[in-house]
N, C-alpha and C positions, 0 to 999 in steps of 0.2 A: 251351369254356365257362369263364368265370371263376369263383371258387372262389365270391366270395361271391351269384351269382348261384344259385348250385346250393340246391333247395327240400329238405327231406326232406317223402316222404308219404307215409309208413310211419309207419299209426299206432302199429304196435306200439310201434317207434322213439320216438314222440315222446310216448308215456304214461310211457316209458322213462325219459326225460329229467326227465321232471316228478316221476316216483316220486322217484329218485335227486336229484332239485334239492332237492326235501320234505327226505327225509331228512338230505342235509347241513347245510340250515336249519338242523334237530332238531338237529346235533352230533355227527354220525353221520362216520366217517373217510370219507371217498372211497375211498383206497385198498379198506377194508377192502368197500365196496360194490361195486367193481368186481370182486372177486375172488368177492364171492357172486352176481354174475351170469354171471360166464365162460359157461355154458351157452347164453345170448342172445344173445353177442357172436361167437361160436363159429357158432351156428346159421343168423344174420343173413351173417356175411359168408362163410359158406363157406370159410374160414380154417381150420388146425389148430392154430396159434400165434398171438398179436397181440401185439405187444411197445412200449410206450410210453416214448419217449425224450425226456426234458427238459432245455430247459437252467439249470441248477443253477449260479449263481457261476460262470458262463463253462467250466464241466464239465458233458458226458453224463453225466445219470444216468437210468439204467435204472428209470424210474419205477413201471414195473408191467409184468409178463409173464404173459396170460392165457390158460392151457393146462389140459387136462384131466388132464394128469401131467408132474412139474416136470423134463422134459428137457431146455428150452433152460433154465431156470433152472439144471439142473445143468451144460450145457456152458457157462456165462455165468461160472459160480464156478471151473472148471476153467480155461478159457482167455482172463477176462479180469478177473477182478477180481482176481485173480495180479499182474497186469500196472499199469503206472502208468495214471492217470486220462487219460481219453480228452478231451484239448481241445475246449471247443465249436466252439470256430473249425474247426479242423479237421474235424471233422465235417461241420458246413452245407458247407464247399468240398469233400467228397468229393461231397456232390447239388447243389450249385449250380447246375453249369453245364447239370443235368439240368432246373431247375425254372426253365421260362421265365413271363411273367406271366399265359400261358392255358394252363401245362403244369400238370394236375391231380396226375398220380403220377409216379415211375418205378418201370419195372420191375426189379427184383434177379436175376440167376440167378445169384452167388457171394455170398458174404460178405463179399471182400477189398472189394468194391464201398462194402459200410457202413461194416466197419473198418477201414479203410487208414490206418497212421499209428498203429493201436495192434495189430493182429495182422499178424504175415508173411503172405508169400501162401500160402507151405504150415502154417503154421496156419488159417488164414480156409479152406484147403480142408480138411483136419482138421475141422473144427466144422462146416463145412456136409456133409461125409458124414457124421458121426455123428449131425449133426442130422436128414438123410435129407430136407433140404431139396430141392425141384424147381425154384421158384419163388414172388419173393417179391414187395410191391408197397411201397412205400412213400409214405407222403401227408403235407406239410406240417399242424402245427398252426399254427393263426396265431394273435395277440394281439387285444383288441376293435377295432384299426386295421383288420387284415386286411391286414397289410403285415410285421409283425415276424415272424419265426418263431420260435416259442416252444417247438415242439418237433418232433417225428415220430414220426406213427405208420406199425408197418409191419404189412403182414399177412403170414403165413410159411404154404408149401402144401409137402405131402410128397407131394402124389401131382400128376399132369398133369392139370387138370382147365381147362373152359371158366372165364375168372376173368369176374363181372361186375362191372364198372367203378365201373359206378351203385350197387350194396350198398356195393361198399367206402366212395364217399363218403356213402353216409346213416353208415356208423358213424365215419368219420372227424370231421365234422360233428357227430355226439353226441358223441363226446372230446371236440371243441374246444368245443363249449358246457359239457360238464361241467369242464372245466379252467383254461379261461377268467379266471372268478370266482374262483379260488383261487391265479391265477399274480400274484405282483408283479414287475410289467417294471422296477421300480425297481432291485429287489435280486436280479434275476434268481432267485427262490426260488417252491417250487409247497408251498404249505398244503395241509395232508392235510386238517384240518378248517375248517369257517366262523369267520373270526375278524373280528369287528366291534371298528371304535372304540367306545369306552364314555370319553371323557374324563372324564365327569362320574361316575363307575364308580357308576351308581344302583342296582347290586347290595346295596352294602356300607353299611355303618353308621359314624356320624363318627368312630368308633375305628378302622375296618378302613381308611378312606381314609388316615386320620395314615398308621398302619402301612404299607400297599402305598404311599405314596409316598416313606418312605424305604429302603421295599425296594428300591423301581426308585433310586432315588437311589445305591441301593448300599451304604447302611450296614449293617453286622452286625446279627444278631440282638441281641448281647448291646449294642451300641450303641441301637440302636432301645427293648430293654427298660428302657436306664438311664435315656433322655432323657425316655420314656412311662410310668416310675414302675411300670412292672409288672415282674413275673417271665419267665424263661423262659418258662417251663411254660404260664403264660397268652397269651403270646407265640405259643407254638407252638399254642396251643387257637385263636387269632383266626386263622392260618394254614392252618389246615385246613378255616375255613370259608371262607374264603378260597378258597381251589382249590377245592374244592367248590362253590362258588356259582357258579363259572369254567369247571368241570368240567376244570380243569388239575389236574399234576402236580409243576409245579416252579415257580420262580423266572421261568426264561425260558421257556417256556409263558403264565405270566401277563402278562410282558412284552408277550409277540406278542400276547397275547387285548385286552389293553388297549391296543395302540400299530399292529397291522398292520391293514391294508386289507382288506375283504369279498375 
């Protein structure tokens, strides 16, 4: 069965999708929504672990780990974030030759199998006993082509149990629709929150546009203050509503809020 053939119909699954779509609308982090659902994602796919792996600037990054107590997050910080950054390339050619263009998963029964290239073999067996790993599945994310891979998800099982196929792709399928919309294949980077163009920034007032454009411009504050005949201080007061209107934090926060892609 081809990947983009495959339906979800599980409603629960697809109220799922729409809760969490709503909320990241709202401005709500992804990450931080995924993590208050671990219990669904857990339940749905009969998993003890599910580990989301992105690619980041042509680096894995471990994008989210959804467990009921932080195990593999703590063998992740013991045995690999110790270690130098795990090449993307590298990675996709360790399941490559595993994912044909009708191959849905493969299956894991080591570690050496994901990390090869950044853990020895007697590490990668190291972490998978501690981890108490039995068997694990892994499933392509794709980009809206359904041809890039944009990342992988895996699901992790400690004990032997029947695996069903079909669970794991209805949640594999939610990731990839939650994820989706917030990965830029450009800059190979995954947005935690919704970030829209605003060129016209119709938040802000004719003084806060001057301002945020020579802040993206990159001049100083104390530049920006001399050319705009104000002070600091008022400077810094336009600033704050500024992020606030933006629901940002900084400089480049506002940047991406203003300049990246849905």
């Amino acid at each position: 069965m081809r990947v983009e053939q495959m339906m979800i119909t599980d409603n629960e699954i697809l109220h799922k999708i729409i809760e969490i779509q709503g909320c990241v609308i709202q401005g709500r982090s992804m990450k931080a929504l995924l993590h208050h659902n671990i219990n669904f994602y857990i339940k749905k796919s009969d998993a003890d672990i599910i580990t989301i792996y992105m690619n980041e600037h042509e680096q894995v990054k471990i994008e989210c780990v959804l467990e009921e107590h932080r195990h593999f997050a703590h063998l992740v910080k013991k045995y690999i974030l110790s270690k130098k950054k795990l090449d993307w390339s590298t990675f996709v050619n360790n399941c490559a030759s595993r994912f044909s263009s009708n191959t849905r998963y493969f299956q894991i029964n080591e570690m050496h199998q994901l990390f090869k290239g950044l853990l020895s073999p007697k590490e990668s067996q190291e972490f998978g006993s501690e981890l108490q790993m039995k068997e694990a599945v892994l499933m392509p994310i794709y980009a809206f082509d359904l041809k890039e891979k944009i990342g992988y998800v895996c699901f992790i099982f400690k004990m032997e149990k029947e695996i069903d196929i079909d669970k794991l792709e209805s949640m594999r399928i939610l990731f990839q629709t939650l994820l989706q919309p917030l990965y830029d294949t450009n800059y190979n980077v995954t947005y935690t929150k919704c970030a829209r163009i605003d060129e016209n920034m119709g938040l802000l007032t004719d003084q806060e546009k001057r301002i945020v454009r020579k802040v993206l411009g990159g001049e100083s504050y104390p530049q920006i203050a001399e050319k705009l005949g104000i002070s600091i201080n008022t400077l810094k007061t336009h600033m704050r509503h500024i992020f606030n209107k933006y629901n940002v934090t900084s400089k480049i926060e506002l940047h991406n809020k203003l300049n990246a892609p849905l």
